[in-house]
C-alpha positions as CSV (number, residue, x, y, z in Angstrom):
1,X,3.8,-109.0,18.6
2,X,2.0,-105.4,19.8
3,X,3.7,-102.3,18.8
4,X,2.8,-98.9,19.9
5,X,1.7,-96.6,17.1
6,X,2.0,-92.9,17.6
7,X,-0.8,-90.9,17.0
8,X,-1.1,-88.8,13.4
9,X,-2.3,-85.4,15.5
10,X,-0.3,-85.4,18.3
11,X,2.9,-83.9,19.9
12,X,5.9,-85.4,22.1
13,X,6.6,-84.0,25.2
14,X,9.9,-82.5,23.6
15,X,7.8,-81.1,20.9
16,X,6.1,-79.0,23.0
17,X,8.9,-78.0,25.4
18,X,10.8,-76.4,22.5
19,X,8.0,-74.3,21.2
20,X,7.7,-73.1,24.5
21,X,11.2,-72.2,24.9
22,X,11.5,-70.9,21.6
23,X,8.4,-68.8,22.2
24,X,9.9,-67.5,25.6
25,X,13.1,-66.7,23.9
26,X,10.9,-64.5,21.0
27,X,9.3,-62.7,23.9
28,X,12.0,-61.9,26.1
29,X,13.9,-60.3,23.1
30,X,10.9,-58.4,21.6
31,X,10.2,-57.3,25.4
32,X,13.4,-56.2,25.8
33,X,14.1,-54.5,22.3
34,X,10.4,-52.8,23.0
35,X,11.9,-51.5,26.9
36,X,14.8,-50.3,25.3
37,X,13.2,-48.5,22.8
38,X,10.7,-46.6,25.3
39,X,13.6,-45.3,27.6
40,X,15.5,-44.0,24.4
41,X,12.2,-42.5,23.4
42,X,11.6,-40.7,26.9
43,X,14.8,-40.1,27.0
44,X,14.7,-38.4,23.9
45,X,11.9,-36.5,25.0
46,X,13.5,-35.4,27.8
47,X,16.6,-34.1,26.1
48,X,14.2,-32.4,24.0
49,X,12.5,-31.0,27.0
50,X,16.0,-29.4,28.0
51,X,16.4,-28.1,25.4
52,X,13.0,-25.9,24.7
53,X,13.6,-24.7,28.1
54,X,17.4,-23.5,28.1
55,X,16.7,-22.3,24.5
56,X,13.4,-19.9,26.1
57,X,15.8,-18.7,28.9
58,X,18.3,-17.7,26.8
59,X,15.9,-16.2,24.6
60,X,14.4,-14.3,27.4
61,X,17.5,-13.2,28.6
62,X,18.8,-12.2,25.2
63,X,15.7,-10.3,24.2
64,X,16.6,-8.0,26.8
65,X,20.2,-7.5,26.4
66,X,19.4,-6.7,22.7
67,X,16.8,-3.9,24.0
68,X,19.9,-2.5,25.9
69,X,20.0,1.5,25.8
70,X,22.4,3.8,27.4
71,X,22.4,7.6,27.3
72,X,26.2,9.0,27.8
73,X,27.4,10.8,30.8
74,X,28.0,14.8,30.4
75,X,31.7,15.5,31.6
76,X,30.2,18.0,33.7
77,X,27.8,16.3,34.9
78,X,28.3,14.6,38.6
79,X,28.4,10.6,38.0
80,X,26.2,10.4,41.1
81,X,23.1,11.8,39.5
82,X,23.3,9.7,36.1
83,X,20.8,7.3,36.5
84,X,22.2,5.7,33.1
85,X,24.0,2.3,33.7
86,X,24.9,-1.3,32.5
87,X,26.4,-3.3,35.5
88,X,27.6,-6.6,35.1
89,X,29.9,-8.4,37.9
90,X,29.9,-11.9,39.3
91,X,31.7,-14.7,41.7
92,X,32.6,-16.7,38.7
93,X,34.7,-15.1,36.9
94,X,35.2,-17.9,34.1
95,X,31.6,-18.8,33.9
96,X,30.9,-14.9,32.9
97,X,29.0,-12.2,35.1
98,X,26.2,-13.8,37.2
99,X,24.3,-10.2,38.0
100,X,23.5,-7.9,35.8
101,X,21.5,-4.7,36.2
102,X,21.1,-2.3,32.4
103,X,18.2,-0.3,31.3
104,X,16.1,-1.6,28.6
105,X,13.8,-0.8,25.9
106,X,11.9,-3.8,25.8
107,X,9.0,-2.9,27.9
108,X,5.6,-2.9,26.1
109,X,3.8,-0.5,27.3
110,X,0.0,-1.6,29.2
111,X,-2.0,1.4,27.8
112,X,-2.7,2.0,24.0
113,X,-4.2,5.7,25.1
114,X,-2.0,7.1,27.8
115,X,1.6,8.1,26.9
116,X,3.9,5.5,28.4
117,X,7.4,5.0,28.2
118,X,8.7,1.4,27.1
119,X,12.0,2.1,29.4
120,X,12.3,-0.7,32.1
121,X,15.3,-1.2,34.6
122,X,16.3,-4.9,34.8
123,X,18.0,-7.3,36.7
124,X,19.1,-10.4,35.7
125,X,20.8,-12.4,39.1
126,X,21.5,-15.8,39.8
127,X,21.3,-16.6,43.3
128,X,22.0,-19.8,45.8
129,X,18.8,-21.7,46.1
130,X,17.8,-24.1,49.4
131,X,19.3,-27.3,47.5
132,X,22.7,-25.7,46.9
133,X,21.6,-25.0,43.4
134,X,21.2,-21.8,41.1
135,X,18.1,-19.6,40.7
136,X,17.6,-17.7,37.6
137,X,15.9,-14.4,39.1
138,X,14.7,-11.3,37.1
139,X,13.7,-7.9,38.3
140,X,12.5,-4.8,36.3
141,X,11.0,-1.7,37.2
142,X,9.7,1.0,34.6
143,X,10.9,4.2,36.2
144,X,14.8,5.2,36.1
145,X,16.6,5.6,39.9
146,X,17.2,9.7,40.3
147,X,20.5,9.3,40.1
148,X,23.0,6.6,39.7
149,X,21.9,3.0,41.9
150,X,24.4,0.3,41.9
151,X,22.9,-1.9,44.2
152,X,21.1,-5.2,43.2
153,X,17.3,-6.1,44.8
154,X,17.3,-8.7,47.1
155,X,16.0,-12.4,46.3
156,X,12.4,-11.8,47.7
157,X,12.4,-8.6,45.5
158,X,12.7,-11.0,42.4
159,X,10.8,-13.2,40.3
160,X,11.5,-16.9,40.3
161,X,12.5,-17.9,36.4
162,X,14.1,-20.9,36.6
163,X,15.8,-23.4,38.9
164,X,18.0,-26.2,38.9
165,X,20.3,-24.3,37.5
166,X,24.0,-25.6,37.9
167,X,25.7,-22.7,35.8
168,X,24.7,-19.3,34.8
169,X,27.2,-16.7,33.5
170,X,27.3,-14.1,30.7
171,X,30.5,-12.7,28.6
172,X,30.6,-9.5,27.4
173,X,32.9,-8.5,24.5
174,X,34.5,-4.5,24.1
175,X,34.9,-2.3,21.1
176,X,37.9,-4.6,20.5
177,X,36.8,-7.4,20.4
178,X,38.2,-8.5,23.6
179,X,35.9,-10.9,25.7
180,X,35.3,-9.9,29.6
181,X,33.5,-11.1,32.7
182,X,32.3,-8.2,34.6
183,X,31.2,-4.4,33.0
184,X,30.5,-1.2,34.5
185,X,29.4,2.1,32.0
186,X,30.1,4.1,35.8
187,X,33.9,3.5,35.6
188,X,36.3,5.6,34.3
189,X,37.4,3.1,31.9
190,X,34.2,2.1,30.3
191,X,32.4,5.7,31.0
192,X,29.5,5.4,28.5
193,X,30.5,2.5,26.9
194,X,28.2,-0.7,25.9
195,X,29.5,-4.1,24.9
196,X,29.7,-5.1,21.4
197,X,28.0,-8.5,21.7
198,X,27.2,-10.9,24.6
199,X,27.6,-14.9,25.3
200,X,25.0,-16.3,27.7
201,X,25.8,-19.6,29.0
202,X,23.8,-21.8,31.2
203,X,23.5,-25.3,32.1
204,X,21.1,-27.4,34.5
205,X,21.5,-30.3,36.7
206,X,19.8,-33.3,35.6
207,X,17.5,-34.4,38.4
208,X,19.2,-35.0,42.2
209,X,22.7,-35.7,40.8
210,X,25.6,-33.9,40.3
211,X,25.6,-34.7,36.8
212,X,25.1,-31.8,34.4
213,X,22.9,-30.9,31.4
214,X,25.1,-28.2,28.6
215,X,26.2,-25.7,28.8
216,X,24.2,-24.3,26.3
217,X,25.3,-21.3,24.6
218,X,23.5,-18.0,23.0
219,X,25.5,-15.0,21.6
220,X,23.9,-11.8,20.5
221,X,24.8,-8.2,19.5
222,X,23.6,-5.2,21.2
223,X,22.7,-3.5,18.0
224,X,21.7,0.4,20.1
225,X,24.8,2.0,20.5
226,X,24.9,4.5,23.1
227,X,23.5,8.3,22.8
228,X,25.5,11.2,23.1
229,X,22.8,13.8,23.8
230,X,25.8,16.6,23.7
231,X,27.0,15.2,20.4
232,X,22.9,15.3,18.9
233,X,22.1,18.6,20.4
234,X,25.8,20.5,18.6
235,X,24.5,18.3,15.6
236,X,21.2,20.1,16.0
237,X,23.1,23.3,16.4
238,X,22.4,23.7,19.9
239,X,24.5,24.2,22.9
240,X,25.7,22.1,26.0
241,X,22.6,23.8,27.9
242,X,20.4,23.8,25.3
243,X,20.4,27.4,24.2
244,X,20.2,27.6,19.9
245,X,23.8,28.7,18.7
246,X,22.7,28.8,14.7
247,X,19.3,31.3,15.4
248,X,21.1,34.1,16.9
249,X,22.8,37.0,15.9
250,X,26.1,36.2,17.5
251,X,25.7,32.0,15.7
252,X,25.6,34.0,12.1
253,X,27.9,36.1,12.6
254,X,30.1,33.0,14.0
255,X,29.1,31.8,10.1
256,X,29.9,34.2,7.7
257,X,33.6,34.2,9.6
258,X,33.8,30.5,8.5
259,X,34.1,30.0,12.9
260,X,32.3,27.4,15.3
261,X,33.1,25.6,18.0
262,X,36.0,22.9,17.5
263,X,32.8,20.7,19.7
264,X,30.6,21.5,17.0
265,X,33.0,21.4,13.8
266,X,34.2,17.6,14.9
267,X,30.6,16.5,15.6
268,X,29.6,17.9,11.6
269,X,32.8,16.0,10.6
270,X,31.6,12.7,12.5
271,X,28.0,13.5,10.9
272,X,29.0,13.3,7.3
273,X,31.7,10.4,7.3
274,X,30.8,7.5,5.3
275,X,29.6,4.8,7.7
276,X,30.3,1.1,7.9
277,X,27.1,0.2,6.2
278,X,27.3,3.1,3.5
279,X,31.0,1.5,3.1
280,X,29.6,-1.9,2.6
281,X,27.0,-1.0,0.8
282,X,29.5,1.0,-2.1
283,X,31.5,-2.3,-2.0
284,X,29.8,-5.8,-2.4
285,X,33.3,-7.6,-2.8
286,X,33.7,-6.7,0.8
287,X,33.1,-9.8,3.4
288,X,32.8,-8.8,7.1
289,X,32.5,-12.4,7.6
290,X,36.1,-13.3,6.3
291,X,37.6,-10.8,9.0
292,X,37.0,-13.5,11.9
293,X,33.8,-13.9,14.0
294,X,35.3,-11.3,16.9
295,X,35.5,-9.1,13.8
296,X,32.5,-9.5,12.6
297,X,30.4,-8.9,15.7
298,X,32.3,-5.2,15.9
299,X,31.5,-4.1,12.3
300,X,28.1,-5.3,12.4
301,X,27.6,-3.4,16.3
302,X,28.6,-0.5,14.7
303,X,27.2,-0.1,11.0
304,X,26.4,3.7,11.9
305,X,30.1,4.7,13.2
306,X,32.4,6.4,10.4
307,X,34.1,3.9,8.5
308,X,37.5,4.7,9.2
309,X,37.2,4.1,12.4
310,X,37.6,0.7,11.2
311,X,40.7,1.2,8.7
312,X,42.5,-0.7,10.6
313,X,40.7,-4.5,10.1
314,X,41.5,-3.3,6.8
315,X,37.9,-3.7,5.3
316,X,37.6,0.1,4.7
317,X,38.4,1.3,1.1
318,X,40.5,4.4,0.1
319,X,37.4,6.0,-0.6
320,X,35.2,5.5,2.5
321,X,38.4,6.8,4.7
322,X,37.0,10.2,4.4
């Protein structure tokens, strides 16, 4: 009787069909689990892409806000001949102002010889691109307007900083502590005035859909105050019109009778206070920071201003109400 013997070295036909499958199987997950791994990767990348860019915008647009100067309006003077101004309006009034026009000081000069001024007019705007989208547009110009210019440059006046920009708005928050969407140092309510801090928001749109990358958020204090020239120059001991007031014989004489101006005796008051930092400084045990972040942002916008101005957050002392 014949018997068919099976060879020592070989396979079966099933044998070899389950490596293979078994084999496919293997390759299909570590192809998979490999595919996976490379979109979260570029996504990664690209989220950290995102990021780099909204976090230069909104340094860029910050650095300049922090540079912010303004020189006070004379009451005598005719607000049409001020060239001094921080202007900040917008359609969206939730989303913060979307145009803003200040005067910096943020301008580094070109020449290391020549006297040059590091003063710069600029304009922040965001405008409606060709695919329905935001533009981030800035405009600056070194030399002050002759008197006072309300009006915003037109897009081809600009330069291009960013688009694809699906939100763009910036919050402003007053002396106290209040936050608001639009700002003009021109008005009769905010005559001379500067905000305390800001809050720039913006956010992108993420490729040709409607979907949105943010908002991402920057908030910074405006740490220059504005300058009353009067107030310096009674400090100084000069007059409104610049004529010396503590030189002549009429200023001695003023003097020795223990007069002066009521302008001038409530600007020496205001010039020996104690100030908020002074304050702080006599007192360690005292916390800005436990007064609330609004708070906060108005003591440390203001560490030059007399402490009792500030009596009322109660973080003033008896003794640096003076």
């Amino acid at each position: 009787m014949s018997s068919v013997r099976r060879s020592a070295g070989g396979f079966t036909l099933l044998e070899v069909l389950a490596v293979v499958l078994l084999t496919g199987v293997v390759l299909t997950v570590a192809i998979n689990f490999y595919l996976n791994l490379s979109k979260a990767s570029l996504a990664a990348m690209d989220g950290s892409q995102r990021a780099r860019r909204a976090a230069v915008l909104l340094d860029r647009v910050a650095r300049d806000l922090e540079a912010t100067v303004l020189v006070k309006k004379p009451a005598e003077l005719d607000p049409l001949a001020h060239p001094w101004l921080f202007l900040a309006e917008g359609d969206a009034t939730d989303a913060g102002a979307e145009r803003l026009k200040f005067v910096s000081r943020g301008r580094h000069p070109r020449s290391s010889t020549a006297p040059e001024s590091d003063l710069e007019v600029v304009v922040w705007t965001a405008e409606r691109g060709a695919h329905q989208d935001l533009e981030l547009r800035r405009w600056s110009s070194p030399a002050l307007p002759p008197g006072l210019d309300r009006s915003f440059p037109t897009p081809d006046e600009t330069d291009l900083v960013a688009a694809g920009v699906a939100e763009f708005g910036v919050r402003l928050m007053s002396e106290k502590g209040e936050w608001v969407t639009t700002w003009d140092s021109s008005s009769l309510e905010a005559s001379g005035d500067l905000p305390v801090a800001a809050e720039i928001r913006i956010s992108f749109y993420l490729g040709d859909t409607n979907a949105r990358d943010g908002p991402y958020v920057r908030r910074v204090l405006l740490p220059l105050r504005p300058l009353d020239l009067e107030k310096m120059l009674a400090v100084n001991g000069q007059n409104v019109v610049g004529q010396s007031t503590t030189n002549g014989q009429d200023s001695k004489d003023q003097t020795d009778n223990g007069g002066g101006s009521p302008t001038q005796q409530a600007s020496q008051d205001r010039n020996n206070c104690v100030t908020v930092a002074a304050c702080l400084a006599r007192h360690p045990e005292i916390n800005p920071a436990a007064f609330g972040p609004e708070i906060q942002a108005v003591v440390n916008g203001s560490m030059g201003s007399c402490a009792s101005d500030f009596a009322a957050t109660g973080m003033a002392p008896a003794d640096c109400l003076q």
